[in-house]
N, CA, C and O atoms as a DFTB+ gen file, in Angstrom:
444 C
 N C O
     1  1      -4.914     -11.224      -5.731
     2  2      -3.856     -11.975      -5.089
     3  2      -3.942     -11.745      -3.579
     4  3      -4.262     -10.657      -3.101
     5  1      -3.652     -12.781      -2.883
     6  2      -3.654     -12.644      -0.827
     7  2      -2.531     -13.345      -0.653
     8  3      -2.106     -14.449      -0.994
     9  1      -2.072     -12.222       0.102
    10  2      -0.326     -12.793       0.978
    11  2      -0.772     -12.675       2.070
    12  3      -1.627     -11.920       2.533
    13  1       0.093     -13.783       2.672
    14  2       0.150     -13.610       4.484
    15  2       1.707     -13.013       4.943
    16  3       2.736     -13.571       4.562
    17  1       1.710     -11.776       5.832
    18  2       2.900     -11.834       6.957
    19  2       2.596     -11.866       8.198
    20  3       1.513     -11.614       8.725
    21  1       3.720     -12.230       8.731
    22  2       3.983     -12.419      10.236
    23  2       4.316     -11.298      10.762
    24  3       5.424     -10.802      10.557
    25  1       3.420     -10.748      11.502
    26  2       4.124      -9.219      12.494
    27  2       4.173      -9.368      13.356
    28  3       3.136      -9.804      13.856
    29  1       5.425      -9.142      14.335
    30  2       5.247      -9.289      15.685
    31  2       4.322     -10.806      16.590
    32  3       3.895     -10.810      17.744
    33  1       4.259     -12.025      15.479
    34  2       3.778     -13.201      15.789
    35  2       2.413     -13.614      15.632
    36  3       1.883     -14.664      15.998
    37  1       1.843     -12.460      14.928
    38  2       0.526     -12.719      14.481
    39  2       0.753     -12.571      13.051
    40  3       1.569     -11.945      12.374
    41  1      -0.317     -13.418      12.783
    42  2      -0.405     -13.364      10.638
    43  2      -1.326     -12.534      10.240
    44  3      -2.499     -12.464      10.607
    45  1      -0.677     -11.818       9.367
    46  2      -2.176     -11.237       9.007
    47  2      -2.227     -10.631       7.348
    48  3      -1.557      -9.750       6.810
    49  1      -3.496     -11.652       6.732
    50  2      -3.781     -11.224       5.298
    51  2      -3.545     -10.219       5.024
    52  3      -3.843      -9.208       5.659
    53  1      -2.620     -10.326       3.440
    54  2      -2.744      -8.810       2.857
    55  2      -4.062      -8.986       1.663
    56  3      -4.504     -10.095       1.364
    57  1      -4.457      -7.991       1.202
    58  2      -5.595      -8.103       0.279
    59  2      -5.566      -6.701      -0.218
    60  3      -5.118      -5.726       0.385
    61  1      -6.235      -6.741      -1.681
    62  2      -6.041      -5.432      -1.990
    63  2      -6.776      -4.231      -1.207
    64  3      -7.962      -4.359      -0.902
    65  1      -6.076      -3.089      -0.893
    66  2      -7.259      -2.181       0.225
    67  2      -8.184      -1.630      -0.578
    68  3      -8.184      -1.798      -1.797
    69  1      -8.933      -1.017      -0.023
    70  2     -10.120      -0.209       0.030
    71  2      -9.354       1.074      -0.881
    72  3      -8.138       1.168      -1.045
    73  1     -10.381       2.010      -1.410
    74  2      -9.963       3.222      -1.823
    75  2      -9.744       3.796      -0.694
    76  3      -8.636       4.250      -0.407
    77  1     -10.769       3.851       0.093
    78  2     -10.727       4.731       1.545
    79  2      -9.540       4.387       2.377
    80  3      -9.239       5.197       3.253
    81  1      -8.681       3.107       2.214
    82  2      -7.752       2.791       3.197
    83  2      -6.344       3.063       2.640
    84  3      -5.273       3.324       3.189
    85  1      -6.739       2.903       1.283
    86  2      -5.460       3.586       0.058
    87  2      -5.328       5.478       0.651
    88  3      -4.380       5.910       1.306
    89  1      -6.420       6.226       0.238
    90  2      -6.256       7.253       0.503
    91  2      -5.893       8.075       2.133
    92  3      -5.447       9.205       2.328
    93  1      -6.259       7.075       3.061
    94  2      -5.952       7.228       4.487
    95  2      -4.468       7.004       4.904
    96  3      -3.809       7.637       5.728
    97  1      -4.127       6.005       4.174
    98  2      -2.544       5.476       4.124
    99  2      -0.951       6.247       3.301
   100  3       0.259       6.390       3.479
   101  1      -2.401       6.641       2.056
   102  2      -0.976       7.584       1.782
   103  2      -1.185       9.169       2.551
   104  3      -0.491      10.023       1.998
   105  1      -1.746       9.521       3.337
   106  2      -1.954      10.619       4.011
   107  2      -1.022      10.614       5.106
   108  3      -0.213      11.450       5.510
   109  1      -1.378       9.327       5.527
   110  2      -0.814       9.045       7.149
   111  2       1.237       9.131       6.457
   112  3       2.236       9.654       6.951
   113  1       1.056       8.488       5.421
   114  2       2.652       8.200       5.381
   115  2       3.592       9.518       5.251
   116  3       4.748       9.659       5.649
   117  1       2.606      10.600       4.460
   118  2       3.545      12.116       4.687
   119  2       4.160      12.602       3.454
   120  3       3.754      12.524       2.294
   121  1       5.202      13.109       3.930
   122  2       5.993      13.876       3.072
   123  2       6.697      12.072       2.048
   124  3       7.089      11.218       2.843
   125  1       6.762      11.800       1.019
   126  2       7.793      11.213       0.459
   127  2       9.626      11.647      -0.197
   128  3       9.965      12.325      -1.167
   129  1      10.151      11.178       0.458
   130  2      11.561      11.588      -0.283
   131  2      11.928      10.872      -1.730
   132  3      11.450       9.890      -2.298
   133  1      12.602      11.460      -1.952
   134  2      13.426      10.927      -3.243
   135  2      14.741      10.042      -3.032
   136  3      15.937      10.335      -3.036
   137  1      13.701       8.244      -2.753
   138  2      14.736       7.538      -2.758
   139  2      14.492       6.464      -4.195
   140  3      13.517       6.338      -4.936
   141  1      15.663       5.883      -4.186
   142  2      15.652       4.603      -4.978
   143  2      14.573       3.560      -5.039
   144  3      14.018       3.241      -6.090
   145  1      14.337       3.110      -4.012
   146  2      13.143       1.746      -4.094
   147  2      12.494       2.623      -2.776
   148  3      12.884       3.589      -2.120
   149  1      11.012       1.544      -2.752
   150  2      10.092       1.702      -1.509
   151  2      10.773       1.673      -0.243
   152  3      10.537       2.475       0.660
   153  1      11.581       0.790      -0.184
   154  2      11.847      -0.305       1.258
   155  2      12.567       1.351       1.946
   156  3      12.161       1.867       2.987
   157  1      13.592       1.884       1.125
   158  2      14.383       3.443       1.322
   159  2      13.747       3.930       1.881
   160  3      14.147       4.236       3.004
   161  1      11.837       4.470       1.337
   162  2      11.253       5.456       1.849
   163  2      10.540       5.136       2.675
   164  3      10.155       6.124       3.300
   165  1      10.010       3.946       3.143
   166  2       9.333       3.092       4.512
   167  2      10.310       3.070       5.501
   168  3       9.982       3.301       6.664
   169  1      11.646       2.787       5.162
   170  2      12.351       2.471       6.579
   171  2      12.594       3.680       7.506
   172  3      12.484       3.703       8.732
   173  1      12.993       4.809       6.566
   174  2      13.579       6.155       7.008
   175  2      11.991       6.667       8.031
   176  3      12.113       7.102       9.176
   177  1      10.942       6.543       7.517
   178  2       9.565       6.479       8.500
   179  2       9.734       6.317       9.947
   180  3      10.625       5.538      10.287
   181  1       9.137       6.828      10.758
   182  2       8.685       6.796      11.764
   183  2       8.133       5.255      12.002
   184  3       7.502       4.839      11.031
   185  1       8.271       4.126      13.343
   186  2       7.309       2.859      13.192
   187  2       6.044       3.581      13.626
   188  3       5.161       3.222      12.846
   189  1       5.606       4.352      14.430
   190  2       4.061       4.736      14.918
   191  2       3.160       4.717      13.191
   192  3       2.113       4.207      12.792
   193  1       4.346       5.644      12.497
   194  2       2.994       6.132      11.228
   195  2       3.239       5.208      10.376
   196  3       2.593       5.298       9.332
   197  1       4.380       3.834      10.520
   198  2       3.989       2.805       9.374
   199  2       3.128       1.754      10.236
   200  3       3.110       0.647       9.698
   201  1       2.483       1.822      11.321
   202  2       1.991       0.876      11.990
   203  2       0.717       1.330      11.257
   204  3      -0.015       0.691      10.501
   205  1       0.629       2.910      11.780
   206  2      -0.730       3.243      10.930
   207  2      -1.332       2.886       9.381
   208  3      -2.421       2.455       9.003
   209  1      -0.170       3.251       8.719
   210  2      -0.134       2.961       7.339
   211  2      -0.881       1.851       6.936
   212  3      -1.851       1.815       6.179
   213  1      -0.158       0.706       7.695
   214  2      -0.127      -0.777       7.222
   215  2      -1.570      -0.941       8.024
   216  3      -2.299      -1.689       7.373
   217  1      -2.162      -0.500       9.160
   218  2      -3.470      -0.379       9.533
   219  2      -4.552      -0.147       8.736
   220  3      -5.543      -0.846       8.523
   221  1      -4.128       1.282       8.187
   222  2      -5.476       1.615       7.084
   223  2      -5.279       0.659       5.909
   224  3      -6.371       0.177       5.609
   225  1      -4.165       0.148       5.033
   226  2      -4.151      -1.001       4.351
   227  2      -4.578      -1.608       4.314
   228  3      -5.299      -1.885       3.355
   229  1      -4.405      -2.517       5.711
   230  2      -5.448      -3.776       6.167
   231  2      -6.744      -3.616       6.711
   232  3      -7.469      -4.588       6.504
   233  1      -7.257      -2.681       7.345
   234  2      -8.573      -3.171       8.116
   235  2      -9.189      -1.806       7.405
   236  3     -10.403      -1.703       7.232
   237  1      -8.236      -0.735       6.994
   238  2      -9.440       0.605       6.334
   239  2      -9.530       1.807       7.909
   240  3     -10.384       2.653       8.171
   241  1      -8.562       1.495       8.510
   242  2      -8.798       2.338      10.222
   243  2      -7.989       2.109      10.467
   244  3      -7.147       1.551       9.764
   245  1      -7.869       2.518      11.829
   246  2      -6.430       2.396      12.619
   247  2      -6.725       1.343      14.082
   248  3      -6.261       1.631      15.185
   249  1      -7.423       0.329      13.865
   250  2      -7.540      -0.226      14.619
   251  2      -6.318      -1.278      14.953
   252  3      -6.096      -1.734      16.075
   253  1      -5.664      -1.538      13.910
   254  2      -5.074      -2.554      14.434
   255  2      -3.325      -2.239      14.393
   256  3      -2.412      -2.967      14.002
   257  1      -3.298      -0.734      15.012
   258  2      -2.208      -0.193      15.024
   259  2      -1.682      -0.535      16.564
   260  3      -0.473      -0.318      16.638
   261  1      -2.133      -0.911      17.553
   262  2      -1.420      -1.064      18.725
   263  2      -1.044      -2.709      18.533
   264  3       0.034      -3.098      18.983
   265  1      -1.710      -3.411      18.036
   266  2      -1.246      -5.124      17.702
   267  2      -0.054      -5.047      16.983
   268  3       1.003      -5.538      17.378
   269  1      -0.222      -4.356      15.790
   270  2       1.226      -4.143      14.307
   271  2       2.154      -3.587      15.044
   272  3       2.990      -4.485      15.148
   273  1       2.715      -2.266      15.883
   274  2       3.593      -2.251      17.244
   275  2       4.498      -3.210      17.914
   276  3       5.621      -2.930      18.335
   277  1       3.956      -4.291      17.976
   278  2       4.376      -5.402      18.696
   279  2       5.626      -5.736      17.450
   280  3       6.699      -6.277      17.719
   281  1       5.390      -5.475      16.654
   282  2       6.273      -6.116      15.538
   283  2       7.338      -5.165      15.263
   284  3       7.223      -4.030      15.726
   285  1       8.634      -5.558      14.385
   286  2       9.677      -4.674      14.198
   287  2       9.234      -3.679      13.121
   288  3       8.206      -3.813      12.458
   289  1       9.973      -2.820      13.026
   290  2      10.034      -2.117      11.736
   291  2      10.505      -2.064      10.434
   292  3      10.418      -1.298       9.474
   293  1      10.993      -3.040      10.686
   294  2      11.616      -3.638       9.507
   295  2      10.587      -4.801       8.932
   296  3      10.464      -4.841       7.708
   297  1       9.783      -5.824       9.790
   298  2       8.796      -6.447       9.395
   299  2       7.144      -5.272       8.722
   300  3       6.337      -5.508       7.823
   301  1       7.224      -4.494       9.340
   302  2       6.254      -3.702       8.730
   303  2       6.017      -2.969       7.644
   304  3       5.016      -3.002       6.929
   305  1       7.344      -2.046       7.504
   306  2       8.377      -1.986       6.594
   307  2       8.209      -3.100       5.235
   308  3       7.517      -2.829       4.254
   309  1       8.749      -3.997       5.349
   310  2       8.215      -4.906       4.572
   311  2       7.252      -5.848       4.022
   312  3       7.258      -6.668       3.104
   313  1       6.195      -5.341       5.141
   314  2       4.796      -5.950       4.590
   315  2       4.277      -5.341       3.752
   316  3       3.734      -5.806       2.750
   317  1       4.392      -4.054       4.101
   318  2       3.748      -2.473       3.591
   319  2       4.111      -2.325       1.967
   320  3       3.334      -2.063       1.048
   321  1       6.351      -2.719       1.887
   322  2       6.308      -3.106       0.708
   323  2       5.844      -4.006      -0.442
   324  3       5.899      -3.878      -1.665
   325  1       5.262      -5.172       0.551
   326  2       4.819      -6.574      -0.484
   327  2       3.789      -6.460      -0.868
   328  3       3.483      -6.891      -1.980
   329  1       2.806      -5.755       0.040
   330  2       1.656      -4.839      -0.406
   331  2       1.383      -4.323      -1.749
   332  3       0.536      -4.756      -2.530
   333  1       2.309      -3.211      -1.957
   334  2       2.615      -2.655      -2.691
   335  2       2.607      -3.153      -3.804
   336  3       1.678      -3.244      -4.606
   337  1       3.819      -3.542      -3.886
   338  2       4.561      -4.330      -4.956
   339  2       3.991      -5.755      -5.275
   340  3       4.616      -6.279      -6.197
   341  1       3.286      -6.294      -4.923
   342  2       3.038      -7.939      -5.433
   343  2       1.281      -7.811      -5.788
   344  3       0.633      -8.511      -6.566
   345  1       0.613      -6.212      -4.580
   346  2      -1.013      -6.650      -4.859
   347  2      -1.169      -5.261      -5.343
   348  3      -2.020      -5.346      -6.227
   349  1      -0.857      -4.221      -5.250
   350  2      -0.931      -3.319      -6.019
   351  2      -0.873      -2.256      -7.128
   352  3      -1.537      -1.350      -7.631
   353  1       0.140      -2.803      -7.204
   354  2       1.040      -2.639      -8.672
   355  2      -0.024      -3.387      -9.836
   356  3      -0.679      -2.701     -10.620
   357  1      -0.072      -4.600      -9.820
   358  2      -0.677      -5.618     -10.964
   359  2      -1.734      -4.912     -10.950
   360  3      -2.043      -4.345     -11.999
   361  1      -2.512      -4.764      -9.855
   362  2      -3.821      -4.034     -10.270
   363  2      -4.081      -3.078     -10.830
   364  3      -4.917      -2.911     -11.718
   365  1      -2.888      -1.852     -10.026
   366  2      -2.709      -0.349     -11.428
   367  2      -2.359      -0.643     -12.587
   368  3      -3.048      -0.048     -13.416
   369  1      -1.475      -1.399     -13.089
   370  2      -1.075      -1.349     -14.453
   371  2      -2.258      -2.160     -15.164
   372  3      -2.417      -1.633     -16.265
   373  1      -3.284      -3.376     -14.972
   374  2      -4.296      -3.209     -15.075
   375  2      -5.435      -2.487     -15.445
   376  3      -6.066      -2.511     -16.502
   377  1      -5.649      -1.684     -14.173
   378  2      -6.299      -0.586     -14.562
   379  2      -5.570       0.414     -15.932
   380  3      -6.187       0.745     -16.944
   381  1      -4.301       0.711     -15.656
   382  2      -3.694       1.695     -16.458
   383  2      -4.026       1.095     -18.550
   384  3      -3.970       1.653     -19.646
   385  1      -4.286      -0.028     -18.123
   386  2      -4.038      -0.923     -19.593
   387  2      -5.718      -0.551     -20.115
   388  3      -6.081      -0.048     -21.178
   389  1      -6.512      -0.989     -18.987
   390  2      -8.280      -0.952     -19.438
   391  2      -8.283       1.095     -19.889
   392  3      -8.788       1.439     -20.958
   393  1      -7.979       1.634     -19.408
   394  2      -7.920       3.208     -19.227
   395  2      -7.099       3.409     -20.730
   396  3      -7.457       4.514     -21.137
   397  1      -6.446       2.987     -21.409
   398  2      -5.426       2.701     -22.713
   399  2      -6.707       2.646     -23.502
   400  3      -7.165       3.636     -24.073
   401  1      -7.335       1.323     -23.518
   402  2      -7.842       0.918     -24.051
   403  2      -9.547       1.626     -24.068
   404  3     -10.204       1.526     -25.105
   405  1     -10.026       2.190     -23.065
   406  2     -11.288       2.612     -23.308
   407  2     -10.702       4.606     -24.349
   408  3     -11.493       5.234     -25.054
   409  1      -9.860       4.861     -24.186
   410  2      -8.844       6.143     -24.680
   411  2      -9.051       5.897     -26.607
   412  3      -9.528       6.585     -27.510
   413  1      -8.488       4.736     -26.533
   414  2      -8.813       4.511     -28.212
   415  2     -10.141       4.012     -28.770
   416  3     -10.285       3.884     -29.986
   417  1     -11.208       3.702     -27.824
   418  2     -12.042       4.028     -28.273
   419  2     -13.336       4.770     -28.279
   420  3     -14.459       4.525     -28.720
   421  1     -12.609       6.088     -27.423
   422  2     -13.798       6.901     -27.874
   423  2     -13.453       7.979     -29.469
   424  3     -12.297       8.052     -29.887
   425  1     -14.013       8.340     -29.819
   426  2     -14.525       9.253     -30.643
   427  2     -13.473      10.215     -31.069
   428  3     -13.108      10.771     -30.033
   429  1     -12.782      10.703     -32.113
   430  2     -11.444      11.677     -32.533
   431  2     -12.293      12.447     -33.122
   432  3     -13.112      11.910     -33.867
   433  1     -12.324      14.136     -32.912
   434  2     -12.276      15.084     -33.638
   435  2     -12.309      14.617     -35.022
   436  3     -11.816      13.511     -35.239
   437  1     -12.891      15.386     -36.154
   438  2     -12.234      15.525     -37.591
   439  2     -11.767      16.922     -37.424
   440  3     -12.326      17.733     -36.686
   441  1     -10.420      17.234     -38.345
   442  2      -9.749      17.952     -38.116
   443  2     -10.090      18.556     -39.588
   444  3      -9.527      19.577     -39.981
């Protein structure tokens, strides 16, 4: 799946990331609290380290963290969530379903 948002007046594709930009992103994002939904634990964030975030997401680096800046935090904030939630999600539970399924068929002990 590819979404477009608007940050700060530029568009820019979401697409599913990279492993390398997955694992860079949840590094950059930190400590997580114990809130209710995403949007809770993105907003309470710093904008510098969700600019980053949403950087390694999109490009796999932090290149395009001084452009994403330009935009609110609340737009980033919510890209970061749609991310999430609309292209990443489907794909884990996906995966989580093929991972089910290769589970039942390997090989059981006889007991």
């Amino acid at each position: 799946m590819k979404k477009s948002v608007i940050i700060g007046k530029e568009t820019y594709n979401l697409i599913s990331p990279t492993i390398k930009g997955t694992d860079m992103a949840i590094k950059s994002l930190g400590e997580i609290t114990d809130k209710e939904n995403i949007y809770e634990i993105l907003i309470e964030k710093d904008k510098d380290i969700l600019c980053n975030v949403l950087s390694y997401f999109i490009s796999g680096d932090l290149s395009l963290t001084k452009k994403l800046n330009k935009g609110s935090k609340e737009e980033i904030a919510e890209a970061i969530k749609s991310l999430i939630i609309d292209i990443m999600q489907p794909a884990l539970l996906q995966l989580s379903h093929i991972a089910k399924q290769l589970s039942s068929m390997t090989a059981k002990p006889k007991l």
